[in-house]
C-alpha positions in Angstrom: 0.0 0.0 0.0 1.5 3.5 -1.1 1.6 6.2 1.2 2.7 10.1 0.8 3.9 9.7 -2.5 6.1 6.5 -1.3 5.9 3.1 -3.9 5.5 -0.1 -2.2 8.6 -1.7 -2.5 10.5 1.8 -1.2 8.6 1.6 1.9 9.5 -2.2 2.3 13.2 -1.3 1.4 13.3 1.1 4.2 11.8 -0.9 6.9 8.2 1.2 6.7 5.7 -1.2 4.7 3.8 -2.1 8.0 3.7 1.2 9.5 2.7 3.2 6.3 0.0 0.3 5.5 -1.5 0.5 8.9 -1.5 4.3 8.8 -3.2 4.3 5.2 -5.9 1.4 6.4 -7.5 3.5 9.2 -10.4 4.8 7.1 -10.8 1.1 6.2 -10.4 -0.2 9.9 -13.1 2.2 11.1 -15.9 1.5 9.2 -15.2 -2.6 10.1 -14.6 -1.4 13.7 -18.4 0.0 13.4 -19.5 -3.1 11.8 -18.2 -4.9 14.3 -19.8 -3.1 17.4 -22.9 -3.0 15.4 -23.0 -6.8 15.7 -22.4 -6.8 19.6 -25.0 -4.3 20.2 -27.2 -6.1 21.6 -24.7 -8.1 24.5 -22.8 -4.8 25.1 -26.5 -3.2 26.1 -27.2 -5.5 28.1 -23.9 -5.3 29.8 -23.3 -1.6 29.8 -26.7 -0.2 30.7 -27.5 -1.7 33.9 -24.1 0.2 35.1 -24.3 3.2 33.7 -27.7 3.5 34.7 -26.4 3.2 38.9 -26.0 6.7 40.4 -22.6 5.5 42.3 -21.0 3.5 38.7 -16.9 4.9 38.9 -15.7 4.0 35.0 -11.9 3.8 35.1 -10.2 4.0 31.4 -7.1 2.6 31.5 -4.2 1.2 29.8 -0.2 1.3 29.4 1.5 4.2 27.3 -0.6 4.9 24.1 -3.8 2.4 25.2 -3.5 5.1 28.5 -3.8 8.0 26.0 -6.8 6.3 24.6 -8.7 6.5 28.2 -7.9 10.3 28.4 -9.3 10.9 24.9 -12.5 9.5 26.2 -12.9 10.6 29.4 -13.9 14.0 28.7 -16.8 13.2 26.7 -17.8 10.2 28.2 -17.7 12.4 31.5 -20.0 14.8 29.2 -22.2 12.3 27.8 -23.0 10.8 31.6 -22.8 13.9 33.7 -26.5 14.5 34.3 -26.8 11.3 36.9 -25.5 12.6 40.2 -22.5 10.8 41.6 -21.2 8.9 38.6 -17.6 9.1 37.6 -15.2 9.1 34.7 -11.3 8.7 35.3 -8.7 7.8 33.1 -5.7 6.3 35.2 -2.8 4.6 33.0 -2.5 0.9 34.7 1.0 1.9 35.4 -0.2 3.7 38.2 -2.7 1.2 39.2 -0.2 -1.1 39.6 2.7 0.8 41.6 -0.2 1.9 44.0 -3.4 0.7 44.2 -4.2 2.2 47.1 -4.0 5.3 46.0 -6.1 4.5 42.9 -8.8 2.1 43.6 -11.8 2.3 46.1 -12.7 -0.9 47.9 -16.3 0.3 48.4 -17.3 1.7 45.0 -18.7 -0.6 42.1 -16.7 0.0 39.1 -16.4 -0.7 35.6 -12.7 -1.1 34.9 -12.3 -0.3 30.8 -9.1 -1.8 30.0 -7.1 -1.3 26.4 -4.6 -3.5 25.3 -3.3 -4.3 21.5 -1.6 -7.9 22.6 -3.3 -8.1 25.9 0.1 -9.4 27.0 1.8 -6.5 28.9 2.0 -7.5 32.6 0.6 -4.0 34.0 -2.8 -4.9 32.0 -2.9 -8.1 33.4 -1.4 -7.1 37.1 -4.4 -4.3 37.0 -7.2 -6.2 36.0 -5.9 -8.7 39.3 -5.7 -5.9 41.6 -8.9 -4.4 40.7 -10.6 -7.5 41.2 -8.8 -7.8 44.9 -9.3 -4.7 45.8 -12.8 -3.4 44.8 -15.7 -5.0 46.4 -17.9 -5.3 43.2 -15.6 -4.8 40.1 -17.1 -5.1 36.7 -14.8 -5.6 33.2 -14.6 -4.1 29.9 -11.9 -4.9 27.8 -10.8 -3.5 24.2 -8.0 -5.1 22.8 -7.0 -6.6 19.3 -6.0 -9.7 19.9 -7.6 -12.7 20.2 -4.6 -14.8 21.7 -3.7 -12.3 24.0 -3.8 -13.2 27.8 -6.1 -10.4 28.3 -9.0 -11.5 26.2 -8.6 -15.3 27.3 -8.8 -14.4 31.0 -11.6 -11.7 31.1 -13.2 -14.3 28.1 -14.0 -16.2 31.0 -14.4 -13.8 34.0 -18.2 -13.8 35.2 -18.9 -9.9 35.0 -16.7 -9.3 32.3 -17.0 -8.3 28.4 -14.5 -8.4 25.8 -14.8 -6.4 22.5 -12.3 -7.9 20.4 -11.6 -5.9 17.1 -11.0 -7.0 13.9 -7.3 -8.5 13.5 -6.2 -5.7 11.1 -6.2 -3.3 14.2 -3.6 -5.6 15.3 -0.7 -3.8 14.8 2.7 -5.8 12.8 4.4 -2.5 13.2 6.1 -1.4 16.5 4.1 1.6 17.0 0.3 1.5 17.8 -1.9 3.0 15.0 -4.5 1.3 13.5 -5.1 -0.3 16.7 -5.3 3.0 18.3 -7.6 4.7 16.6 -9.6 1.1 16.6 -9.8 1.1 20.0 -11.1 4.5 20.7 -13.6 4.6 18.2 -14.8 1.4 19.2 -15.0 2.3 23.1 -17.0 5.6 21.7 -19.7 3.4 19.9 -20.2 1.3 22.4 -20.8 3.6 24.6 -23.2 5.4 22.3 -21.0 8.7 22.0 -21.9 10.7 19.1 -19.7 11.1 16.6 -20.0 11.3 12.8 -20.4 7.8 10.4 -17.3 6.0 10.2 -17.8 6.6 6.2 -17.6 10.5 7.4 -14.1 9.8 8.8 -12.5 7.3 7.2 -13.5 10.1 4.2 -12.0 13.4 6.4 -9.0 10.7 6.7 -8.5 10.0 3.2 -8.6 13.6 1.9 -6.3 14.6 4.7 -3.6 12.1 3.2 -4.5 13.1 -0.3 -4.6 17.0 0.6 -2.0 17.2 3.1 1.1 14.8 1.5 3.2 17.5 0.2 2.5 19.7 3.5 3.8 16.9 5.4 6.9 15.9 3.5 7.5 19.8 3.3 7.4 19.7 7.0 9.4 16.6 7.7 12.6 18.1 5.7 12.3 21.1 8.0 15.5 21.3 10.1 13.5 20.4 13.6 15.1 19.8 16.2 11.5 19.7 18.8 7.5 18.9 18.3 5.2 20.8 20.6 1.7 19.0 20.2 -1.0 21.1 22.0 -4.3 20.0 22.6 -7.5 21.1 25.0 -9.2 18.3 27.4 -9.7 15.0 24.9 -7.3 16.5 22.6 -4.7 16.3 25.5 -4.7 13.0 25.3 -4.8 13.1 21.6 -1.5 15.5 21.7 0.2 13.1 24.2 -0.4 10.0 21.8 1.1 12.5 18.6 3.9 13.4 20.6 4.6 10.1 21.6 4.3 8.5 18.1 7.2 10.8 17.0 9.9 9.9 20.1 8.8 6.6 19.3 9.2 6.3 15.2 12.8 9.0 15.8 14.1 6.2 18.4 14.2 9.5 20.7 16.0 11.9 18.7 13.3 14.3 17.9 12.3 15.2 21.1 8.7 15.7 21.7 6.2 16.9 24.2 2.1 17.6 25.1 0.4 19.9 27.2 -2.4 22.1 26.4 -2.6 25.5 25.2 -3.3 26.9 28.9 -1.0 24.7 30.3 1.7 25.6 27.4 2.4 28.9 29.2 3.6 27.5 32.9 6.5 26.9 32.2 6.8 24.4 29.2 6.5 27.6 26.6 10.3 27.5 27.5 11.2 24.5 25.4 10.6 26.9 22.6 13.6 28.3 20.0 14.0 28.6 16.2 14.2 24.9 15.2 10.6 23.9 16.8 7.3 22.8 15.3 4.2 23.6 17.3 0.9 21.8 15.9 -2.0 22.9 17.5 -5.4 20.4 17.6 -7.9 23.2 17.8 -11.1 22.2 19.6 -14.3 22.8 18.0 -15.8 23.6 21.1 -16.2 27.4 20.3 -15.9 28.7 24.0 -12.3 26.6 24.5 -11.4 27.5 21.0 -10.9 30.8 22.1 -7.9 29.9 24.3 -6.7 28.0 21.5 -6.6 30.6 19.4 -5.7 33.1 21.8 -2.3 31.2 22.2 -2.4 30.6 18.2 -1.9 34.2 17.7 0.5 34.7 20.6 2.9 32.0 19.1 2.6 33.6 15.9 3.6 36.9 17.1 6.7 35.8 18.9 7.8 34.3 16.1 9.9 31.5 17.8 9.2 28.2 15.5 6.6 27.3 13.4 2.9 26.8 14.2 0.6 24.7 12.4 -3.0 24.5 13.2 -5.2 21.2 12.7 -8.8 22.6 12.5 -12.6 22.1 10.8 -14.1 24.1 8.4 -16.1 25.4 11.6 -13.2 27.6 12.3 -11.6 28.1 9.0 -11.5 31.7 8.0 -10.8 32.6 11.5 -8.3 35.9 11.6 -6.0 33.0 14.1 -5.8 31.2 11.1 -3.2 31.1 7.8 -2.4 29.4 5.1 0.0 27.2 7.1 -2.7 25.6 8.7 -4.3 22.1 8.2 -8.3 22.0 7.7 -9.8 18.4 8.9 -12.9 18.4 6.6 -15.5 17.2 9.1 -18.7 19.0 9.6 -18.8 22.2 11.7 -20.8 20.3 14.7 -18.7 17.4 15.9 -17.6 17.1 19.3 -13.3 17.2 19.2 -13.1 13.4 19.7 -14.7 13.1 16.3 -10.9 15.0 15.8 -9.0 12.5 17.3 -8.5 9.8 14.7 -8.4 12.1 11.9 -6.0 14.6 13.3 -4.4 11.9 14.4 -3.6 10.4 11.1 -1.6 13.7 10.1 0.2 13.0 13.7 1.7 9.7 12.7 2.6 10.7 9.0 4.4 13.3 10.6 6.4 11.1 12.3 7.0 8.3 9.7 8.3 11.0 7.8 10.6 12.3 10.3 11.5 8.4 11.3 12.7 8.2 7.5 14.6 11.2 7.4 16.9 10.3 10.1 17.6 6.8 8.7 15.6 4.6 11.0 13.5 1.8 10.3 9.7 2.8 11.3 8.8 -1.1 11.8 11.5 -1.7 14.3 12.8 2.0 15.3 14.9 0.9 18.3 18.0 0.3 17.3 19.2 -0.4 20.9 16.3 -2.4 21.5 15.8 0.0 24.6 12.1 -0.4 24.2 10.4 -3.0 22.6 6.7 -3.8 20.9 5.5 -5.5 23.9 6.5 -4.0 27.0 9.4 -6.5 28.7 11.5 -5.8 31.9 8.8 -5.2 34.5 8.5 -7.4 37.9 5.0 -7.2 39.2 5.8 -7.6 42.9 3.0 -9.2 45.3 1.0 -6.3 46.7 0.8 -6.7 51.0 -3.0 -7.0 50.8 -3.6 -8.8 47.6 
């Protein structure tokens, strides 16, 4: 599968053929994604209504590096979508944390709907965290997203009594060593099963495929840019969104275009320092129109100072804006969607961004550690007995 003006056979030369193809499936993915939780309707209703119908329900979103970064995509609107019933709750804590302290995570007393995501299933934290939960909270309830059927995860919550396992279709299942595909499977498919509106996956997967089409010669422009640091800025969701973006290009660089997240508020204390000549700054602007005025207040302010360059990712809702210029990147989605009907598509321009980069410097995108520092499936980590487990 070409991608970004790349043949085949040059992609599979340089060590790219499975990241490019699962960056140029997405549109593809989604829509089978949808079919998919179209077909489990029925047993995820009957599953996920009874909770989210109890006053006291806590939803946790959780998961390990990017699958974390999926849970704090969601939580906003999820948060939004349930906020009328008095009491219920919506957190996104990475199972990295559950894990080191449990304690300080977990409520013994409160029934709650642990919503794990996991691409193998196999990484010990996911595992670890599902086994703590299940010690430690009185009346603990399972939802797990993952992409692989083999994985441990989906065998042992296969069988757990109040459990539920939405296994995705086995393209989402990443070949490549960064998550793509499977992350953008993932949180679509959590956002339709929880009923979240968002556009027709034939809406985005078509946003997606002009943004590739559109955008190619704006992103290999950008990737021969002398950078030395990526900003990726983001509002609530799109936090989480800029963390994942971020983190795709430290990954696909093997670390040597550095990268960080915040949001444009946050941006200001303190982080704005990172800023000099040789940094990119891409903006996700939210189509919220009461945040999008922070957004663009920063926007301007960045533009002004004139240290780096700033690239905007909005809709047409905003395009024409006087914070907007030609620089920018328009995600053609109608002017009403929330911003995590932003997510995947923004995202898309995220991780060509960093394939590009990834090629530039030499390194393989399917296998970009060349130390073997980190590795596809997370290795290295002793999960150590907790006292009251």
């Amino acid at each position: 599968m070409s991608l970004l003006h790349f043949a085949p056979a040059d992609l599979d030369r340089r060590g790219a053929a499975h990241t490019a193809r699962e960056i140029a499936q997405q549109p593809e993915v989604w829509r089978a994604v949808h079919a998919l939780v179209a077909s489990r309707r029925e047993a995820l209703d009957a599953f996920l209504q009874p909770l989210l119908a109890r006053p006291d329900l806590r939803i946790v979103l959780t998961g390990a590096g990017s699958s974390a970064f999926i849970g704090q995509c969601l939580a906003p609107a999820l948060l939004q979508q349930l906020g009328a019933r008095p009491g219920i709750r919506v957190e996104a804590i990475a199972t990295t944390d559950i894990v080191s302290s449990p304690a300080q995570c977990l409520q013994p007393g409160v029934p709650t709907l642990l919503v794990s995501f996991a691409r193998s299933g196999n990484s010990p934290e996911s595992l670890a965290a599902v086994d703590l939960t299940d010690a430690t909270v009185d009346e603990c309830h399972h939802l797990a997203v993952t992409c692989a059927a083999e994985g441990t995860l989906a065998r042992r919550l296969g069988a757990h009594p109040r459990a539920q396992v939405l296994l995705l279709p086995d393209e989402t299942h990443d070949r490549a060593f960064a998550m793509t595909s499977s992350f953008t499977g993932m949180l679509l498919a959590a956002a339709w099963a929880f009923g979240l509106p968002l556009p027709t996956p034939q809406a985005l997967g078509d946003a997606a495929t002009r943004l590739l089409a559109s955008e190619a010669d704006r992103l290999v422009a950008l990737s021969e840019q002398p950078f030395e640091r990526v900003v990726v800025l983001g509002s609530n969701g799109l936090k989480g969104l800029a963390h994942e973006a971020a983190l795709k290009i430290l990954e696909l660089t093997d670390g040597r275009l550095v990268a960080l997240a915040d949001s444009p508020l946050g941006f200001r204390h303190g982080p704005k320092t990172v800023l000099n000549e040789r940094t990119l700054v891409l903006i996700l602007m939210s189509n919220d129109s009461y945040t999008c005025r922070y957004d663009q207040d920063l926007l301007r302010e960045l533009r002004r100072q004139g240290r780096g360059r700033v690239v905007a990712l909005s809709t047409a809702a905003l395009n024409g804006t006087d914070a907007l210029s030609e620089d920018d990147v328009l995600l053609d989605l109608p002017a009403n969607v929330p911003d995590l009907a932003l997510a995947p598509v923004a995202l898309v321009f995220g991780q060509c961004l960093a394939l590009l980069a990834s090629l530039k410097l030499g390194i393989t995108p399917d296998n970009p550690s060349a130390s073997g520092t980190v590795t596809r499936v997370v290795s290295g980590v002793t999960i150590h007995p907790h006292p009251q487990g």
